[in-house]
C-alpha positions, 0 to 999 in steps of 0.5 A: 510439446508444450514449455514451461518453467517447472522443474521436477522439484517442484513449481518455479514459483511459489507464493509462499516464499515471493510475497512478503507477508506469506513468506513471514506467516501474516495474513496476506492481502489480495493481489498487491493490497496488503492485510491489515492486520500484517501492518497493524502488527508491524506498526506497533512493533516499529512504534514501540520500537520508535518510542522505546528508544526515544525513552531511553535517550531522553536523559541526553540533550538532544534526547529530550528535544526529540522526546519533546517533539514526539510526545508533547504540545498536547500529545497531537505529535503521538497520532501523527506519528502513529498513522504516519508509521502505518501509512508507510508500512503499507506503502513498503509492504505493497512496493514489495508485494508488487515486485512480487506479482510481477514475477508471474509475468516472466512465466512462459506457460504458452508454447513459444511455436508459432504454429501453436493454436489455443483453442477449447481443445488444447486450453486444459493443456495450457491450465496444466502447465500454470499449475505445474509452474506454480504453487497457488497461481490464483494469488497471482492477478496474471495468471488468476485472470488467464485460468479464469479465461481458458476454463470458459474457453469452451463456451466462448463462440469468438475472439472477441468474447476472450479479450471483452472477459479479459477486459472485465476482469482487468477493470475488476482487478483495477477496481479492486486495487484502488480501493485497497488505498482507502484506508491510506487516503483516509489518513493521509485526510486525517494527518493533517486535521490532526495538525490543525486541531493541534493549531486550534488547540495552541491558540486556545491556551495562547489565548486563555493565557494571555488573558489570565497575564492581562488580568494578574499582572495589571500594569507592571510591565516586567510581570507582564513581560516574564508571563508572556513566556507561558502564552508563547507555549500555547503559540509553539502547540499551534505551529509545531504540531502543524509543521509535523503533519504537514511534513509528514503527509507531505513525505507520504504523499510522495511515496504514495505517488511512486508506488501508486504508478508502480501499481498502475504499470503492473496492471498494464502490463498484465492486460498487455502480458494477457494479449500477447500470451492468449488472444493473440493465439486464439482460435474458436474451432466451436461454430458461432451461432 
């Protein structure tokens, strides 16, 4: 008889209520890829949120440093921070999308007998008890890959033909999260050339400044010395707006690097969970020709 996990009450796992972005209504994304348009929404709300409350301090003295620092040295410190917010919302929202895939690998849907043989002839059997178990398994990248195996399993003639398509489908999911990380590699590129346009752009006024002291003031040292204050406005948008997007894609290129691992280990366990579970129990009963 065949094990599962499923109760009478209803499937043991239920995407809808694992994955953080169905679970609060949002598009969700493929596999551990979040949807855009969930961290669109949730980058808005946040930077709102960021900006609402650093408008309502900005009375106090510390208040209006941080205001300062997020709205002025010509507004270059506003980008930063929005792609910055968006960068780890789709970090965060991915970290827990991952957890999420990983509870499809402590589902037993194989019998644990050891006599059990998966052939053409009991895979429907096993598909069966995938979909008693879980509500929409084809959410899940483990059991998707092993649904997609057991239903050609008729057209299979050896054993090496389940591992090579379990193979393709582990580099196509491979594939597939990767690419999920190009619009963050994007701005993880664009951060910082914001904070170096900003570099460009205080040198610019610094300059320009400093020309127009020398040609007003001639030689009267005291006049030069108080309009030289305006030129050193110029120097702090060109260095304070690169510290901010270096520290910022610095902190996000760490936090990429945890979950970037977390996402690769997921998908080698999953080809390790797809061997132990099917093709170390197969066997072709259908004659090779």
């Amino acid at each position: 008889m065949m094990t599962t996990r499923s109760t009478d009450t209803g499937p043991f796992l239920r995407y809808q209520s694992l994955d953080p972005e169905a679970r609060f209504g949002f598009p969700a994304g493929h596999g551990t890829t979040p949807s855009s348009l969930t961290c669109l929404l949730l980058t808005t709300v946040l930077s709102a949120a960021a900006y609402g409350s650093a408008y309502g301090w900005r009375e106090h003295e510390w208040g209006a440093v941080v205001w300062e620092y997020m709205t002025a040295f010509g507004r270059i410190p506003i980008p930063i921070i929005l792609l910055s917010i968006w960068s780890l919302v789709f970090l965060f929202v991915k970290s827990l999308k991952i957890r999420a895939q990983r509870a499809a690998l402590r589902l037993a849907f194989v019998p644990e007998d050891s006599a059990f043989v998966l052939s053409d002839s009991t895979a429907d059997a096993v598909i069966d008890a995938i979909d008693r178990s879980v509500d929409d398994p084809s959410r899940f990248l483990f059991l998707a890959r092993c649904r997609a195996v057991l239903r050609m399993m008729r057209n299979l003639g050896r054993v090496s033909d389940v591992d090579e398509i379990l193979s393709s489908r582990g580099d196509q999911d491979e594939s597939s999260v990767d690419s999920g990380y190009t619009i963050l590699r994007g701005f993880i590129w664009a951060i910082p050339v914001l904070g170096f346009i900003g570099t460009v752009v205080g040198l610019t006024q610094a300059m320009k400044r400093f020309g127009e002291t020398m040609k007003s003031a001639g030689q009267d040292v005291a006049v030069i010395t108080e309009k030289l204050k305006t030129v050193l406005e110029g120097l702090d948008t060109a260095f304070i707006t690169t510290a901010e997007a270096l520290i910022a894609v610095l902190f996000i290129y760490l936090i990429q690097t945890l979950v970037r691992r977390a996402d690769e280990q997921l998908c080698d366990d999953i080809r390790t969970a797809c061997s132990n579970a099917i093709v170390s129990r197969v066997r072709i009963t259908k004659r090779e020709q």
